[in-house]
MIKE-203034 format. One record per residue (C-alpha): residue number from 1; chain; x, y, z. Coordinates in steps of 0.1 Angstrom, whole numbers. Example, Ala and Ser with C-alpha at 12.3 -4.5 7.8 and 13.67 -1.06 7.14 Angstrom:
BEGIN
{atom 1 A {123 -45 78}} {atom 2 A {137 -11 71}} 
# end
This chain:
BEGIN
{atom 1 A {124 -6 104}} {atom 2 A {132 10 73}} {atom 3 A {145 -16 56}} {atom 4 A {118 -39 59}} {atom 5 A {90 -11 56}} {atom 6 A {110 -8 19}} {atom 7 A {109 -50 14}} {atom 8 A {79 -51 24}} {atom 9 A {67 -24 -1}} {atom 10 A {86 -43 -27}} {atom 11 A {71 -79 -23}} {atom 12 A {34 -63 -22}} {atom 13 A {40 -45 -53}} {atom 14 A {56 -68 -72}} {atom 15 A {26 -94 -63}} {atom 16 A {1 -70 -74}} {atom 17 A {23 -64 -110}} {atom 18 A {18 -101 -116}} {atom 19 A {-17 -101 -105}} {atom 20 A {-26 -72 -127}} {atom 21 A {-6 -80 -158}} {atom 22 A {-22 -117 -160}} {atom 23 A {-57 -105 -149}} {atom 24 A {-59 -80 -175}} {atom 25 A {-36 -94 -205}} {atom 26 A {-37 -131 -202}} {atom 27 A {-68 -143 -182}} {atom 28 A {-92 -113 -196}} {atom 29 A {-77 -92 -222}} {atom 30 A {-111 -79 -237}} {atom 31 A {-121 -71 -202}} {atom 32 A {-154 -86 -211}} {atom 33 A {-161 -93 -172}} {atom 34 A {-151 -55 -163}} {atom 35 A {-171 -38 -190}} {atom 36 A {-198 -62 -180}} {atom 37 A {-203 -40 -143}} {atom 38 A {-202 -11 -159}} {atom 39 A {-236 14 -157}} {atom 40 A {-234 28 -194}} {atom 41 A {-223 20 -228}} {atom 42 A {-192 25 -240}} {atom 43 A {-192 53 -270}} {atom 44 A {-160 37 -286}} {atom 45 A {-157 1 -271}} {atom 46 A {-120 -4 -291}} {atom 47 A {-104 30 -282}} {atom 48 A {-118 23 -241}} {atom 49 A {-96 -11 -241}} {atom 50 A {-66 5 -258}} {atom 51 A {-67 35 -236}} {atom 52 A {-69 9 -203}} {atom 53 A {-43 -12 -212}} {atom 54 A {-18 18 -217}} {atom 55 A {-35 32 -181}} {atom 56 A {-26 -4 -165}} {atom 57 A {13 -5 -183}} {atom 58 A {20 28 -176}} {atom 59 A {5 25 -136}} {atom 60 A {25 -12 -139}} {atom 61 A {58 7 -150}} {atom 62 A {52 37 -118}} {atom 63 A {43 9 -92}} {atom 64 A {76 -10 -98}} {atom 65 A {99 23 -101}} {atom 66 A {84 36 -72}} {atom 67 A {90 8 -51}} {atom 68 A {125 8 -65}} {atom 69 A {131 46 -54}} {atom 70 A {121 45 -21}} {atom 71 A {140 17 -9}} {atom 72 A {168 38 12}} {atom 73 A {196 9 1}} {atom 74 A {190 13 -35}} {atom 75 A {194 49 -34}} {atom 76 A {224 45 -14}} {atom 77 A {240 21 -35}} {atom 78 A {235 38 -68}} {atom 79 A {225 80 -70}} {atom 80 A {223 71 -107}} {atom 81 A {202 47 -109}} {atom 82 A {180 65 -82}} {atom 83 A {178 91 -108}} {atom 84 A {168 75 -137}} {atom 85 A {146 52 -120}} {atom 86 A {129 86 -106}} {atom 87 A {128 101 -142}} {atom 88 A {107 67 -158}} {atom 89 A {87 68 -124}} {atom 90 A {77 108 -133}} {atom 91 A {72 101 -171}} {atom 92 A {47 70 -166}} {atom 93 A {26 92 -141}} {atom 94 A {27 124 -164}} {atom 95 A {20 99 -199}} {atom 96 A {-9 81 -178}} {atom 97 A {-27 115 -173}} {atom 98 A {-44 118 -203}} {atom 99 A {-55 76 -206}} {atom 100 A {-63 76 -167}} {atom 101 A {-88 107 -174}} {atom 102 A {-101 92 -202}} {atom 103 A {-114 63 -185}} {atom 104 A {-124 74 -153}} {atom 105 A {-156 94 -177}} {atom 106 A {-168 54 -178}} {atom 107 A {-165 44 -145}} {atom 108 A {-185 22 -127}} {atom 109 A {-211 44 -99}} {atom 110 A {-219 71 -122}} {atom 111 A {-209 110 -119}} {atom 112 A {-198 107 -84}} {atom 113 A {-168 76 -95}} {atom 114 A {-160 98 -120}} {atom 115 A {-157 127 -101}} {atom 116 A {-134 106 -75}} {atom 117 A {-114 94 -104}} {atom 118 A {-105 130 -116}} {atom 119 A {-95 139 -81}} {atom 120 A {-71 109 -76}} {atom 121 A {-56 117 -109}} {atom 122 A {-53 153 -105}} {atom 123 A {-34 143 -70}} {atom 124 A {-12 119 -88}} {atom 125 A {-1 142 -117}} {atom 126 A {5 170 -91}} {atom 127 A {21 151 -63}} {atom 128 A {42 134 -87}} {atom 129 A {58 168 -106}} {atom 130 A {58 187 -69}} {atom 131 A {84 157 -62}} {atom 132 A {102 166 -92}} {atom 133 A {99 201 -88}} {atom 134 A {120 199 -57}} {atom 135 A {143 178 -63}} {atom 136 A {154 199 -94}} {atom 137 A {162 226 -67}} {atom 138 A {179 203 -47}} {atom 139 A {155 203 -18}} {atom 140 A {156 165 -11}} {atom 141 A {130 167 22}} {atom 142 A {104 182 -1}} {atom 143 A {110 161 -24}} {atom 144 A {109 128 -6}} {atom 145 A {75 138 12}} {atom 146 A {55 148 -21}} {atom 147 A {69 120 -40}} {atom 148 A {59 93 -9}} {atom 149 A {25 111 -14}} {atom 150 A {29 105 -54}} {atom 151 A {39 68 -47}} {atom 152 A {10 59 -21}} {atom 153 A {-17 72 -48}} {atom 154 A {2 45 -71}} {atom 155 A {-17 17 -46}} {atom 156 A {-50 30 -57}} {atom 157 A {-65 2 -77}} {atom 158 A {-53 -21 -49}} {atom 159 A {-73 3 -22}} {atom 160 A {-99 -3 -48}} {atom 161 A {-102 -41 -52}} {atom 162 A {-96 -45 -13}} {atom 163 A {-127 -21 -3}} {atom 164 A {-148 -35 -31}} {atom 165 A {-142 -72 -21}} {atom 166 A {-153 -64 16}} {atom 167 A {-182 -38 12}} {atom 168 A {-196 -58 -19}} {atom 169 A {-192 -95 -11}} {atom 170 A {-188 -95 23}} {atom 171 A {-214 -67 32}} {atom 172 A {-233 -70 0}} {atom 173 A {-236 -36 -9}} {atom 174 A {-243 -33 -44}} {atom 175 A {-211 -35 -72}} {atom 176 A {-215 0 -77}} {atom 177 A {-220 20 -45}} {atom 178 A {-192 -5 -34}} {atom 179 A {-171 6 -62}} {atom 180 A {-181 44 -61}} {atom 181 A {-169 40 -18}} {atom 182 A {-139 23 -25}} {atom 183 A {-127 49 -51}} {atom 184 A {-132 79 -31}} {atom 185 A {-116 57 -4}} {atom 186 A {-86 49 -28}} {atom 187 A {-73 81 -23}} {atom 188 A {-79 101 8}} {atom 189 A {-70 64 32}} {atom 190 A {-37 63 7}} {atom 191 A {-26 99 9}} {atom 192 A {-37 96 53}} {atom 193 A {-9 63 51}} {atom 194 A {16 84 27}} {atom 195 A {14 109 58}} {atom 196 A {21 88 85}} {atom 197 A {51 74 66}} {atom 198 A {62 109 64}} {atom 199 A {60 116 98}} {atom 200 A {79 85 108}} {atom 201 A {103 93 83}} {atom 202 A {101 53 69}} {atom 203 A {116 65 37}} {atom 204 A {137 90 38}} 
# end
């Protein structure tokens, strides 16, 4: 059961790399059709796009070393690589703090997005270094439940895009009370699935 909970983590989030690097740098790189939903005006349009595109690189970079570290075989195989893996999975979530607040001030919905956004990446950044912290003092439990916590908020935008596809073109709620549910949504269902995982002890 393990194994294939940490294949099947793999395949998904190597899909959604691909999906997100060519949606955002190949098929739409000005995010014209993005910036186009958006309730307000952008106060620096060029500095918005260059802080998103390090936000989507850096969540790319956590999303793939993430579902490296918790496959159990991997760690297994190789402590070292586990470790360094772990150490570019820690820095991309600490890096993306800054860019990933930065952005969520021009989210789509208005205050309450942005206040949704601040929490999720306020959980990140301190799920993310509670992992490290225990690990560093060799409490490997602790550390494998805060950073499966750490890793499920990594799914966020694809919480996101599933909730907003459903509650806006399937139940026709506007873009941006869809939006404004699903990021609210990307967080607390994620961190309720990251628990369950814990308690059946799926990756660790």
């Amino acid at each position: 059961m393990k194994r294939k909970a940490g294949i099947i983590i793999l395949i998904i989030s190597m899909m959604w790399v691909l999906h997100t690097f060519s949606k955002n740098f190949m098929v739409d790189p000005q995010f014209e059709k993005f910036i186009s939903r958006k309730d307000q005006i952008l106060t620096d349009h060029n500095l918005w796009i260059s802080m998103i595109r390090i936000h989507i690189l850096l969540a790319i970079i956590s999303l793939i070393t993430g579902s490296l570290g918790v496959i159990k075989a991997i760690r297994d195989k190789s402590r070292n690589f586990h470790r360094w893996n772990g150490r570019i999975y820690v820095m991309s979530i600490i890096l993306n703090f800054i860019p990933g607040v930065y952005v969520s001030f021009f989210a789509t919905g208005g205050l309450p997005s942005i206040i949704g956004f601040l929490i999720l990446n306020s959980l990140w950044l301190i799920t993310t270094i509670l992992g490290f912290w225990y690990i560093r003092r060799q409490r490997v439990m602790l550390h494998s439940q805060w950073i499966t916590r750490s890793f499920f908020l990594s799914f966020a935008n694809i919480t996101i895009y599933i909730i907003v596809a459903i509650s806006h073109n399937l139940m026709n709620f506007s873009y941006g009370n869809s939006y404004t549910i699903a990021v609210w949504l990307s967080w607390s269902l994620n961190l309720l699935v990251s628990e369950f995982m814990i308690r059946r002890r799926l990756f660790f």
